[in-house]
N, C-alpha and C positions, 0 to 999 in steps of 0.2 A: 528118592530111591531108598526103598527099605535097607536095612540095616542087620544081620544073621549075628545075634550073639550069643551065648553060649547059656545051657539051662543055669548056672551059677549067676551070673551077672543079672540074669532076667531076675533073677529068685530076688536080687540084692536091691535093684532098681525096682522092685516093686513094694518091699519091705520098705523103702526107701533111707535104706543105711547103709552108706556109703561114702567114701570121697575119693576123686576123680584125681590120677598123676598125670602128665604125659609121659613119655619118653621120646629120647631122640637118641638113632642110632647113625651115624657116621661112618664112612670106610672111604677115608684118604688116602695120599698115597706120599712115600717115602720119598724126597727131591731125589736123592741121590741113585736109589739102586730101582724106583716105581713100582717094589712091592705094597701092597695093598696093607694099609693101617685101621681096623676097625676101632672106634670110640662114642662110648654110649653115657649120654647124660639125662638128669632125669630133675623133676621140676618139685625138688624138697633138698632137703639136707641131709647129708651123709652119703658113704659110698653101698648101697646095697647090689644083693645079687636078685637078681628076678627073672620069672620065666615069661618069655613073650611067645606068638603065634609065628613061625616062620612064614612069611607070604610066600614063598616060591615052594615048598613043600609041605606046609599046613602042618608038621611036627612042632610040640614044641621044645624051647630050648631054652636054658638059661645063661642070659647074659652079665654081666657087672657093669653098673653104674654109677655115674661120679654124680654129685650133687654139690651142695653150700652154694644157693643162687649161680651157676652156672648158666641152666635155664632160664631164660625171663620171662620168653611168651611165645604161642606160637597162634596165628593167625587164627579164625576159622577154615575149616576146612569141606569145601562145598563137595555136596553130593551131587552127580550127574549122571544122566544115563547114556549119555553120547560120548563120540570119541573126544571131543576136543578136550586139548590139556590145560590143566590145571596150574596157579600158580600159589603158592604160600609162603608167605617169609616167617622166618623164624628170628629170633631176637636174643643172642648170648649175650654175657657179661662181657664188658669192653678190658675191665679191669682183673680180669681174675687169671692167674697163670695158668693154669690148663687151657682154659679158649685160647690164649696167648698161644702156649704149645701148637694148639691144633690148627689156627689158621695165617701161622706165621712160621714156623718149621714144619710144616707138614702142606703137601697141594692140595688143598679141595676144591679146584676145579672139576665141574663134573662129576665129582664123590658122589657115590651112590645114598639115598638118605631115607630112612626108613621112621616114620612117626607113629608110637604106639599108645594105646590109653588102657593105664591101668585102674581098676577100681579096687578100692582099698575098706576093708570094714575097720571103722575107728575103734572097735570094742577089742581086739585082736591085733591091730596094728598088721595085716597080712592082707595080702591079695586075695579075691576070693576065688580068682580064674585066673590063667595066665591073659596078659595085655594082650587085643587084639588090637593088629595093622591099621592104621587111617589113612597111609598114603606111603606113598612109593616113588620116589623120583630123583630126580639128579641135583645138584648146587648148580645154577643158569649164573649168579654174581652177590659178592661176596662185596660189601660195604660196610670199610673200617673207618669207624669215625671217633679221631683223636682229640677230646674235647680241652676250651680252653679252659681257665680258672671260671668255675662254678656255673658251669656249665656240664652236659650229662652224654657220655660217650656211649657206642653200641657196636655191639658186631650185628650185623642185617646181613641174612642168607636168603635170598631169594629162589626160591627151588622148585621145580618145574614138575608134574609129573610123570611117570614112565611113556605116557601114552602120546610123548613127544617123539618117541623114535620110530611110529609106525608115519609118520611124515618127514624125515628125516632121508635125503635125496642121497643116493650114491655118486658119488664122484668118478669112479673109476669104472662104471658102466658102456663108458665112449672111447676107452684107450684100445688101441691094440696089445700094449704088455701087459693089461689085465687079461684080453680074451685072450691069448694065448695059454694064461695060465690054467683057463678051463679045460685047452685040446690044444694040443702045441700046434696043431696044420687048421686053426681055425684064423685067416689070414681075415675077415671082415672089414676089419679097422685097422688094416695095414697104412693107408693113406690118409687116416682121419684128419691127422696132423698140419697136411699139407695143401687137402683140396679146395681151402680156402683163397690159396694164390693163382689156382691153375687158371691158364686162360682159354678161351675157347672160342671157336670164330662159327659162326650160324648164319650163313648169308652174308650180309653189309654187317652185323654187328659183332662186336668182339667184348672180348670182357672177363672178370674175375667168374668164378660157378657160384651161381646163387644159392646161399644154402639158407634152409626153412625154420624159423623156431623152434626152437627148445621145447619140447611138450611137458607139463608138467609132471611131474612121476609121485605115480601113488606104491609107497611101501619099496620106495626108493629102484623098483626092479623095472616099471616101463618104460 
């Protein structure tokens, strides 16, 4: 699937003078109070400020990034033109206090995770465009591995695309204290609960009420 980048980057990639950052942007959340903790790290040294591409509003923005090998690697990342989602892990430093910070006093479960590529002219040390978005998705599992003597430890974030929640089943689709909170006199599923025990007698046969499979639900609403 083609790729929309920006007349800058095309200009720089075809000059062919350039060098390639990633960034990785994070929004955990606080154990205690679940306000949302945004932290942005980036695949060099030192802490700089950079402008990236907002993916939900296409403005751009500038964020702060932490660096000194924070970053180790981040997977490729496949191009598709279908819905099914995507998975990429990414690889922080096991030893470095801030990853420490971020996935040990902080939840990322879930954390929303934003991967961006910046291209850098070496001659200028600057970006030549603000980083456009590569991916967008959630932390699916977080594997912290404590190594022993001389041996090599890692954090491994496994992280799913967005495009996981257009498959993503509703639970509370079948209760009645959900539908009521649509129209308080909308009783449907007043007895959802219970009609699994009721008995029922049809001629010679008696018995529990059959009830039918679960249909799979697309976009979690059927």
């Amino acid at each position: 699937m083609p790729r929309n980048i920006s007349a800058a980057n095309q200009a720089a990639l075809e000059a062919r003078v350039l060098v390639a950052r990633d960034f990785l942007w994070i929004v955990a959340r606080n154990r205690s109070t679940g306000a949302p903790v945004p932290d942005g790290m980036w695949s060099d040294v030192g802490n700089v400020s950079a402008s990236v591409i907002d993916p939900d509003t296409g403005a751009t923005v500038t964020r702060n990034w932490f660096g000194a090998g924070t970053l180790v690697a981040i997977d490729d990342i496949p191009l598709v033109s279908n819905l099914s989602a995507q998975t990429v892990n990414i690889r922080l430093s096991q030893i470095h206090d801030h990853v420490q910070q971020l996935v040990r006093e902080y939840d990322c479960r879930q954390a929303r995770v934003e991967i961006y590529r910046g291209l850098f002219n070496p001659d200028t040390r600057k970006m030549v465009a603000p980083a456009e978005c590569r991916f967008v998705g959630f932390v699916d599992k977080i594997d912290i591995r404590t190594p022993s003597e001389n041996e090599d430890g890692a954090v491994t974030m496994t992280c799913a695309s967005h495009t996981q929640e257009m498959f993503r089943a509703n639970t509370e689709t079948r209760s009645h204290e959900t539908q009521i909170l649509r129209a308080t006199n909308d009783n449907f599923y007043r007895d959802a609960a219970t009609t699994t025990s009721w008995k029922i007698f049809w001629g010679s046969k008696q018995g529990s009420v059959p009830t039918q499979k679960k249909r799979k639900k697309f976009l979690g609403i059927f």
